[in-house]
N, C-alpha and C positions, 0 to 999 in steps of 0.2 A: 721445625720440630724441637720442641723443648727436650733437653739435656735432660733428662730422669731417668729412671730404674723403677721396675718394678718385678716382684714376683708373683708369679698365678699357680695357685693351687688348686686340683678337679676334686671334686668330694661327689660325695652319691645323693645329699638330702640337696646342697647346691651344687649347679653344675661349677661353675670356678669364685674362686675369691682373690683377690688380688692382696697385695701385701701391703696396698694403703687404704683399706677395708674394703672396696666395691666388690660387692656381689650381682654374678651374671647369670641367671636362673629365669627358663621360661617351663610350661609345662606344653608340650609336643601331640597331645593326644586332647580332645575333650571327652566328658563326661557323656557326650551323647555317640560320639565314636567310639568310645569302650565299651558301651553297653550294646551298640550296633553290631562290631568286630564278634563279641561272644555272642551275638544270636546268631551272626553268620558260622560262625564254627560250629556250634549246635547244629544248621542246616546241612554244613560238609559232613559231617557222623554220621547225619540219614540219607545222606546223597549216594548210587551207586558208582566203583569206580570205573571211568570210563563214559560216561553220563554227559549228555551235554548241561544237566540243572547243575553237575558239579561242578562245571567249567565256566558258567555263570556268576557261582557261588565263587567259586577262585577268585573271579576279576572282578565281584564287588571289593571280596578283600583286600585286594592287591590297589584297589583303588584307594581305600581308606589308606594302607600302610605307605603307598607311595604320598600319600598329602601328609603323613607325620616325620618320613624322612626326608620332604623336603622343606619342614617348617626346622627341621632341625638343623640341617644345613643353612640356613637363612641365618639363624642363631647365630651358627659356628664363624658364617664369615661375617657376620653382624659384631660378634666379639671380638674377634680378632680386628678386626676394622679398627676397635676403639683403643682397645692395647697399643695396636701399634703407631696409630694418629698422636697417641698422646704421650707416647714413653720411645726414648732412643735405644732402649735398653731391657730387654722383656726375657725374664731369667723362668721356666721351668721344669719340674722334675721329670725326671727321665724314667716313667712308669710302661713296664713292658704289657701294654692295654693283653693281647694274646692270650700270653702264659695266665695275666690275673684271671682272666674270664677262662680257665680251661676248667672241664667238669673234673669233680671231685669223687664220682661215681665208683672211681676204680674199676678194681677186676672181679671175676667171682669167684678165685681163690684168696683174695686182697679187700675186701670192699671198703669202700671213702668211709668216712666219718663226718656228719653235720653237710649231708650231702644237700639237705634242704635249706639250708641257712645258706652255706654255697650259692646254692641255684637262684635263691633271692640277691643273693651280692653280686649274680652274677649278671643276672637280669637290670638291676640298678646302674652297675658301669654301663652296661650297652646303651640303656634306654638314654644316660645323659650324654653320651655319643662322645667319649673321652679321646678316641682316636681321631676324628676328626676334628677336637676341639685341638689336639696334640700338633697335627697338618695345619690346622688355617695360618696360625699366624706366621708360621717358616714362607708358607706363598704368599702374603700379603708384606711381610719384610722386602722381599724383593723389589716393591715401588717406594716403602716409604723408606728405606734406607736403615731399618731398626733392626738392633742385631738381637737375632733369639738363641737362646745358651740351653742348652741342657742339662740342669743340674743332677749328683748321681742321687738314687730316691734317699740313700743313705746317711745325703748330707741336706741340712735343711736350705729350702730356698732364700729364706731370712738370713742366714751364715752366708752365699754367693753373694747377697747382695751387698753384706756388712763388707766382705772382702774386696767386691769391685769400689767402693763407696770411699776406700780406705788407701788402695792402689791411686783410685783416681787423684785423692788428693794431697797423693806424695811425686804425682806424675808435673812435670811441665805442661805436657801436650795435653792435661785435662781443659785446660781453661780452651782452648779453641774450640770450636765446634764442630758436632759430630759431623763428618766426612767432608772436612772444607781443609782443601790445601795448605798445609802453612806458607807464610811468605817471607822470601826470600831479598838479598840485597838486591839481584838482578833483577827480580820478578816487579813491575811496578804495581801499587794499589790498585784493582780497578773493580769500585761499585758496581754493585747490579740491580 
């Protein structure tokens, strides 16, 4: 595994960007399943509840939506695969997915403000699947030996990496490689 750094940043128009430019962006839905998914929701409004035509209707939908989160997933451990193959070192922000996506609706002595702009920014995190993109690479670290950092969102991921970049090269132990023994007088060389 090549000795690098890298930081990944989630956005809403791409799903992540990396800090030596690559962009990892797929779209999770096709055109022919969006326009399929709202004629089935059309069909559930006229379905009675309790109905077996609505329980029908349910499990076409439930069928489209299980084939978009599992192309999403496919994504998330697809990108994390590459992050972590190619960098020892995989720095990012530390975005509470949750709290961002909570609705803005308020109360009805209180009510939100730009509740619709909200609800569009809130629908955008979900659909790019920020939480799972957040999980894959911590579980895929565990085979290839890469260490993934949490940077806090406050500080930028470019700043983590300036400062490990800058550590490392005041450190002795930078120059060995990641997770390889140093050696010792007693210890002899021995190739692999």
């Amino acid at each position: 595994m090549p000795d690098t750094a890298v930081g990944v940043d989630r956005g809403v128009k791409v799903a992540a960007v990396t800090s030596d430019g690559e962009f990892f962006d797929q779209s999770f839905i096709t055109t022919g399943e969006t326009v399929r998914y709202r004629r089935l929701q059309q069909q559930l409004a006229r379905t009675n509840k309790g109905s077996a035509n609505r329980a029908k209707v349910h499990a076409h939908m439930n069928k489209i939506m299980g084939r978009v989160t599992d192309r999403r997933g496919d994504f998330c451990a697809q990108t994390a695969a590459t992050l972590t193959t190619k960098n020892a070192f995989v720095v990012r922000e530390d975005l509470k997915t949750r709290r961002m996506t909570a609705s803005a609706s308020g109360t009805f002595a209180e009510p939100g403000s730009r509740v619709v702009q909200k609800r569009g920014l809130n629908r955008a995190i979900l659909d790019k699947g920020w939480h799972r993109l957040e999980r894959a690479p911590t579980r895929v670290a565990r085979y290839t030996g890469t260490r993934v950092v949490k940077a806090p969102s406050r500080i930028h991921v470019a700043t983590v990496l300036r400062l490990r970049l800058r550590h490392r090269r005041k450190s002795p132990k930078a120059k060995r490689s990641f997770g390889a023994k140093p050696q010792t007088a007693d210890t002899p060389h021995t190739p692999m």
